[in-house]
ZAMARGU-4260 file (C-alpha; in steps of 0.2 Angstrom, whole numbers, plus 5000, padded with zeros to 4 digits):
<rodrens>
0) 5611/5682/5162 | 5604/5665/5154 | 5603/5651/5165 | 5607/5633/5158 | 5587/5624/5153
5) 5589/5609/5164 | 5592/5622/5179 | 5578/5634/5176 | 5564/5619/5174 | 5570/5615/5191
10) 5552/5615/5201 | 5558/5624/5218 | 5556/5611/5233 | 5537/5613/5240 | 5544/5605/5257
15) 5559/5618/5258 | 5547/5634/5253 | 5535/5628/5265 | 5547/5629/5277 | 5555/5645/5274
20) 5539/5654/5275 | 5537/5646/5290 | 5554/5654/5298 | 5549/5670/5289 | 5535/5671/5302
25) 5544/5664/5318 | 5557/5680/5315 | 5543/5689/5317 | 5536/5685/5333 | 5522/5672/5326
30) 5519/5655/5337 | 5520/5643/5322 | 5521/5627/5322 | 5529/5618/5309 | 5524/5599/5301
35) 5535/5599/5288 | 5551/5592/5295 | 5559/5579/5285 | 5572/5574/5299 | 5571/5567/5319
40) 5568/5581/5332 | 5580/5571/5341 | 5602/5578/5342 | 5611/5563/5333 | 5616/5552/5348
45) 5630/5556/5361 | 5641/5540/5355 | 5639/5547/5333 | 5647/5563/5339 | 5661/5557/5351
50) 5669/5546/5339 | 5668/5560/5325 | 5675/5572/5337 | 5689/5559/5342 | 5692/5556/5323
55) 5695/5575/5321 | 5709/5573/5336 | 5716/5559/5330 | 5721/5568/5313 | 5709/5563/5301
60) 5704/5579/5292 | 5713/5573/5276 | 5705/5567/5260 | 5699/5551/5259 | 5696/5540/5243
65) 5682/5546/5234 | 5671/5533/5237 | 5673/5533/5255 | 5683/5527/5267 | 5686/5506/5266
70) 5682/5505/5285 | 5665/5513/5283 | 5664/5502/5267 | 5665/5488/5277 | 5653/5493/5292
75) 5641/5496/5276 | 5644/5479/5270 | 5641/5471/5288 | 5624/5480/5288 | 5620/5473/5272
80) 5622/5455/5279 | 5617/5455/5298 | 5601/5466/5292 | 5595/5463/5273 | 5604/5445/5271
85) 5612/5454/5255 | 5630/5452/5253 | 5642/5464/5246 | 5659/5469/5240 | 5670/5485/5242
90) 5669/5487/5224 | 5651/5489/5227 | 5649/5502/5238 | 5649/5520/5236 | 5648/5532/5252
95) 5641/5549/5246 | 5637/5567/5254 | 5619/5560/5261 | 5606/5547/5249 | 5601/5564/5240
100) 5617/5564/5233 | 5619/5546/5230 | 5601/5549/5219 | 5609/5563/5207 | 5624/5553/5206
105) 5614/5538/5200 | 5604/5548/5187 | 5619/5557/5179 | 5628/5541/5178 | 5613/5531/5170
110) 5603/5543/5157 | 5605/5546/5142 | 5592/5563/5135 | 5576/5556/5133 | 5578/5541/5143
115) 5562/5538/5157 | 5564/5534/5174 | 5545/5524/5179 | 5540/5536/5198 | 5527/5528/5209
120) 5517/5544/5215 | 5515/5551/5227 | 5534/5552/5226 | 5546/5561/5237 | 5548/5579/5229
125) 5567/5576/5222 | 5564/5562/5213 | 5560/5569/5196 | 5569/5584/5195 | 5586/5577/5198
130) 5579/5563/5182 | 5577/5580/5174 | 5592/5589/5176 | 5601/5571/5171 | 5593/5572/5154
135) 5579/5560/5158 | 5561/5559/5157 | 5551/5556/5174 | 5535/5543/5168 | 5524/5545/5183
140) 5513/5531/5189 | 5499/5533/5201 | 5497/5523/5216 | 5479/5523/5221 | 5474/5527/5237
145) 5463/5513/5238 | 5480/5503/5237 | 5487/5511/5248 | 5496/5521/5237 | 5507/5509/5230
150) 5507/5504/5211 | 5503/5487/5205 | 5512/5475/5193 | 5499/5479/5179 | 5501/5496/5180
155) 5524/5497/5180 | 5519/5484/5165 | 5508/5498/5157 | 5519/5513/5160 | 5534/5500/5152
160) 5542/5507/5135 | 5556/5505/5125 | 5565/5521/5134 | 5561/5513/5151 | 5580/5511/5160
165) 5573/5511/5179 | 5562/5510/5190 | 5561/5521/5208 | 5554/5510/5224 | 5553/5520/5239
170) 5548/5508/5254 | 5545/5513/5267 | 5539/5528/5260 | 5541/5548/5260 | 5527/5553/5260
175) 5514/5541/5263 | 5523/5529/5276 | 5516/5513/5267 | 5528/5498/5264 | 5527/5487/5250
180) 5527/5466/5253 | 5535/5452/5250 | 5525/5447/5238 | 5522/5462/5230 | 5541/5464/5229
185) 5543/5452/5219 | 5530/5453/5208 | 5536/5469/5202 | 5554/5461/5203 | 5550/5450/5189
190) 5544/5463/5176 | 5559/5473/5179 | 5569/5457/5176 | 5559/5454/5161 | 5561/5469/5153
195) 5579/5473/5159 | 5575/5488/5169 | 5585/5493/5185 | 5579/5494/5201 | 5583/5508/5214
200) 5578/5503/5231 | 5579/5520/5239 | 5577/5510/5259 | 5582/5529/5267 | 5567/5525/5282
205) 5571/5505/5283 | 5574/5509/5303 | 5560/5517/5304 | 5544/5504/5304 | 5529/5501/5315
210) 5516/5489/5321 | 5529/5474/5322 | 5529/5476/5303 | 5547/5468/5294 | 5556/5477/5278
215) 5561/5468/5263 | 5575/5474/5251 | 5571/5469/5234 | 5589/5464/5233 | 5585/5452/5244
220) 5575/5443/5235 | 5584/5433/5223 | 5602/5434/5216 | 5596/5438/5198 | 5586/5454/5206
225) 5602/5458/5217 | 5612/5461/5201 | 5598/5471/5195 | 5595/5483/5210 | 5605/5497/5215
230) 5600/5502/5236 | 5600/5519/5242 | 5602/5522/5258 | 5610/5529/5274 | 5613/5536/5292
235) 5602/5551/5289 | 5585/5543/5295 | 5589/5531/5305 | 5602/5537/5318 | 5595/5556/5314
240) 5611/5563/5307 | 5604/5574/5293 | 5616/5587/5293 | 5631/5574/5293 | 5627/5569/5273
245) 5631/5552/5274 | 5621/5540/5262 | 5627/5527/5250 | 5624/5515/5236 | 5625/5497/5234
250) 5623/5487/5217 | 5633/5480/5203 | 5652/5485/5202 | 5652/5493/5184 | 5639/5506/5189
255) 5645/5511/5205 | 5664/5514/5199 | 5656/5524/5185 | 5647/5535/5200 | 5663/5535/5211
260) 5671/5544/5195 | 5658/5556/5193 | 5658/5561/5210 | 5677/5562/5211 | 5677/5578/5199
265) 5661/5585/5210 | 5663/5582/5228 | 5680/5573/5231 | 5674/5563/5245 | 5662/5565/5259
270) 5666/5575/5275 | 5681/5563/5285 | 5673/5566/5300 | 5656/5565/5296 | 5661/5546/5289
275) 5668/5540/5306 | 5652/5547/5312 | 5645/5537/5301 | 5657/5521/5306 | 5651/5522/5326
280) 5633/5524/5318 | 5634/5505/5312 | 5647/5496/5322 | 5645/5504/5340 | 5627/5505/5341
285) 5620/5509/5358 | 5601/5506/5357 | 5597/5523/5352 | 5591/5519/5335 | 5577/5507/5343
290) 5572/5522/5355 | 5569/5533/5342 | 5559/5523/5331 | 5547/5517/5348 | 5547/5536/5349
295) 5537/5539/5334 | 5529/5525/5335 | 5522/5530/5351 | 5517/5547/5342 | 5508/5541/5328
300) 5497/5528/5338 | 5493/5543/5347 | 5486/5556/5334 | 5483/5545/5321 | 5462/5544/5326
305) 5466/5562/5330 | 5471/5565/5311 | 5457/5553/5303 | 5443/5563/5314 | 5446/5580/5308
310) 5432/5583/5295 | 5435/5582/5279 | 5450/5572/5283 | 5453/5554/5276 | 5471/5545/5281
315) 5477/5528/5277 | 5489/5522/5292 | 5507/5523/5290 | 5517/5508/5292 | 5534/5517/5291
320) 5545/5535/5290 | 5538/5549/5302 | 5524/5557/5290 | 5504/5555/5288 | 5499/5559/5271
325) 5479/5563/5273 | 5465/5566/5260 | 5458/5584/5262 | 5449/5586/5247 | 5433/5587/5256
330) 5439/5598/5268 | 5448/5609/5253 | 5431/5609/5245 | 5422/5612/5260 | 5430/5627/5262
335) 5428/5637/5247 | 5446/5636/5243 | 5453/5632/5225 | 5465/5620/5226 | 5476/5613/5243
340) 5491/5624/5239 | 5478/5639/5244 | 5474/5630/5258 | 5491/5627/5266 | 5493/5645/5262
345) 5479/5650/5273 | 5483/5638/5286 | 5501/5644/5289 | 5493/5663/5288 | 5478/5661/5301
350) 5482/5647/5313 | 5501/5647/5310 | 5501/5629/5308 | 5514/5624/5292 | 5512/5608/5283
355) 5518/5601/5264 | 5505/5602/5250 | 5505/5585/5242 | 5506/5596/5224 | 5524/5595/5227
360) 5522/5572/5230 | 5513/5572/5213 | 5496/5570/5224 | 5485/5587/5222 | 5470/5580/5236
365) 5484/5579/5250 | 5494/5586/5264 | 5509/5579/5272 | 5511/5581/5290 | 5526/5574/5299
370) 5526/5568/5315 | 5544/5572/5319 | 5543/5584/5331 | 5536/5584/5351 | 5519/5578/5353
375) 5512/5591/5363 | 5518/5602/5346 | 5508/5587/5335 | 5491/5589/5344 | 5492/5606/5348
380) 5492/5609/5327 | 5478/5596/5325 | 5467/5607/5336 | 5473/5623/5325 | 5468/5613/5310
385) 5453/5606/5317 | 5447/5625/5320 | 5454/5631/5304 | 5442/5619/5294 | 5428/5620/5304
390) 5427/5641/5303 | 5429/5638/5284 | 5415/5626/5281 | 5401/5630/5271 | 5394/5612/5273
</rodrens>
């Protein structure tokens, strides 16, 4: 049977393969440790669960509007205010199953074939296939590690064509952890302005940030760059409620009526449950959130050295998310081995030790490793690594 062309150019997720292969070897008895996660190690808190739970009691396992229910609307919109300064409307909102969905949405609502979507890299992995699959053309632009991966004004303005209809930000970002300024904000703001480009502010890990370190929505910035940014985000990250699929969008009115059609005729409407869920998540928060992230921060203060020490290792310090993003090339090289997808390969089959090639982020020289998970687990697959490079060095 033939398969539809924007499905089969689908390049299979490196993070999800990763972790298959992974599972594949625990079911057989192997000790692996697994850096791959993409999700807090942590059960969504007590309080998430006993208002979905009560919800469920209280009769609401119905439809709700496609768009999602007006109360969570307006928990969404209180956010918005007490948080990013950023005010919205109803109108203005969509809730969608998880910011993954409210991605593909997006794209399938904005694209016409042909039409290029400018993608920072390193990127997260989903980024340019669902601009594919929406008839779009991903235009990768590298951030330079020497700028902490983040792309410059000169460069968006380079990669800037007449087929340009928007722009990805990702801050805090998956997988690198670095946040972009202020300053730098704006600076890219004003090009997109100029050139009448949308903005998606994709803030999924906006909880998530380190070293006394503040976020800034680009939305936040200036009414003119408000009505020229749409904000992805949601519960997922931040209150770790992956499984719930709650995420949502926030921009102007016209575009996110347009999405709340599309998804009428896909999804219906997000999980009833999982959107009071989602409702405690904002309006009865309990501190948890605040645990979590001096959890991880906690973490990475403690194995970040550990990370930049192993040879061949090179890793700029992560401001935000859960993930370090280190340069192995030396060590790859070092090794005999042909590219780093070889040498994830071999790390998973001798030392049992999973982590994401960065072939799969759009950078060739890296790996991601995320530090959700225990920190005796963390330091237990540095020293794996650590042994895995050191018996392959020819240096």
């Amino acid at each position: 049977m033939k398969f539809s062309s924007k499905v089969t150019a689908i390049t299979p997720s490196s993070t999800l393969a990763i972790t298959a292969k992974a599972k594949e070897l625990k079911e057989e008895g192997h000790d692996v440790i697994g850096l791959g996660a993409g999700e807090p190690d942590f059960n969504t808190p007590d309080y998430i669960i006993e208002a979905s739970y009560k919800s469920m009691l209280a009769g609401h396992t119905k439809y709700t509007p496609s768009g999602g229910l007006p109360k969570l609307k307006e928990a969404i919109i209180n956010k918005f205010k007490e948080d990013n300064q950023i005010e919205y409307k109803p109108e203005e909102i969509i809730v969608t199953n998880g910011a993954k969905h409210a991605l593909a949405l997006l794209f399938q609502t904005l694209l016409e074939e042909g039409e290029e979507v400018i993608i920072p890299a390193p990127y997260w992995v989903s980024y340019t296939e669902q601009v594919k699959i929406a008839g779009g053309k991903p235009v990768i632009v590298e951030g330079k590690e020497e700028n902490q991966f983040k792309i410059t004004p000169e460069q968006l303005e380079a990669a800037v064509s007449a087929n340009t209809k928007a722009v990805i930000i990702n801050s805090p970002s998956n997988p690198t952890g670095v946040m972009y300024t202020k300053e730098e904000l704006q600076q890219i703001g004003e090009i997109c302005l100029k050139h009448n480009i949308l903005i998606v502010s994709d803030e999924i890990y906006e909880k998530l940030i380190y070293g006394g370190g503040r976020h800034y929505s680009i939305a936040q910035l200036s009414p003119e760059l408000k009505e020229q940014t749409l904000i992805v985000n949601g519960v997922s990250k931040s209150h770790s409620m992956t499984g719930w699929r709650i995420g949502y969008t926030a921009g102007r009115k016209d575009l996110i009526k347009a999405m709340t059609n599309l998804a009428s005729h896909t999804t219906s409407n997000p999980a009833v449950m999982a959107q009071y869920g989602a409702i405690a998540a904002y309006e009865d928060e309990d501190g948890s959130v605040e645990k979590m992230r001096e959890s991880f921060e906690e973490r990475l203060n403690t194995v970040y050295e550990q990370v930049n020490n192993i040879p061949g290792f090179s890793c700029v310090k992560p401001q935000g998310a859960f993930y370090l993003f280190p340069n192995v090339r030396e060590a790859v090289s070092n090794g005999g081995f042909a590219s780093t997808d070889d040498w994830v390969k071999a790390l998973l089959e001798e030392e049992k030790v999973a982590v994401v090639p960065g072939s799969g982020f759009g950078a060739d020289d890296n790996i991601r490793l995320s530090y959700a998970t225990s920190l005796e687990q963390f330091q237990e697959a540095l020293k794996r690594i650590e042994r895995f490079v050191k018996n392959h060095s020819k240096a």
